[in-house]
Each structure stands twice: as structure tokens, then as C-alpha cells.
C-alpha angles and dihedrals in degrees: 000000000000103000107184096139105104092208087059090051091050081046096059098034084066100048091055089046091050100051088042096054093036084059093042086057093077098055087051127105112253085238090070109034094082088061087042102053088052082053096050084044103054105030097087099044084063102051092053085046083056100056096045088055087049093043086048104054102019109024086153097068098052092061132063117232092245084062094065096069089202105075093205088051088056093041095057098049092050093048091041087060095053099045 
């Protein structure tokens, strides 16, 4: 399975974080688990909000230039970052 889109690996990112830290809740003390849950909540949703926020400023830096198929395309978006 060939994975080059950045959203899969966040997705997936995310899906190993969640089911380590799911599995991490029962070792836990009591005490803690309540300020751990909200982590494990709200840990993925940052990490997508994240990437939005970076999709939506800088689109140019989440995707390699092999994966524009027109080279000038690719060629004016790199040389539009750097003026």
C-alpha cells in the first residue's frame, strides 16, 4: 500500500496515538485518568486543526514536487514561496 497523501499519514498518526494512549488509560491512577481522557480527546482534533491551518497558508510545503504532474506548475509555486 503506497500512502503519499499527508492527510493519510496524520490520519494515521493519529490512529496509532489514539490506541497507545487508549491502552496507557488503564495503568493510569484514577487521579489522572479524568486529565488524560480530555488529552486523548482532544489531541487529534488538534493535530487535523493543525493541518487545515497549514493546507490552508502554506499548501505548497505538505506536497512533494513529483506529486504536481505540470513541471511549470510546480516551478511557479516553488519560486512564488521564496519572493
Amino acid at each position: 500500500m503506497k500512502v503519499s497523501n499527508p492527510l493519510t499519514i496524520i490520519a494515521i498518526f493519529a490512529g496509532v496515538a489514539e490506541s497507545f494512549a487508549t491502552g496507557a488509560l488503564v495503568l493510569l491512577p484514577i487521579e489522572t485518568q479524568q486529565s488524560f481522557v480530555y488529552f486523548v480527546m482532544f489531541f487529534p482534533l488538534v493535530i487535523v486543526v493543525t493541518f487545515f491551518c497549514i493546507l490552508v497558508k502554506k499548501p505548497q510545503v505538505l506536497y512533494a514536487p513529483r506529486g504536481i504532474l505540470e513541471k511549470h506548475l510546480c516551478q511557479e509555486r516553488l519560486f512564488s514561496y521564496y519572493e
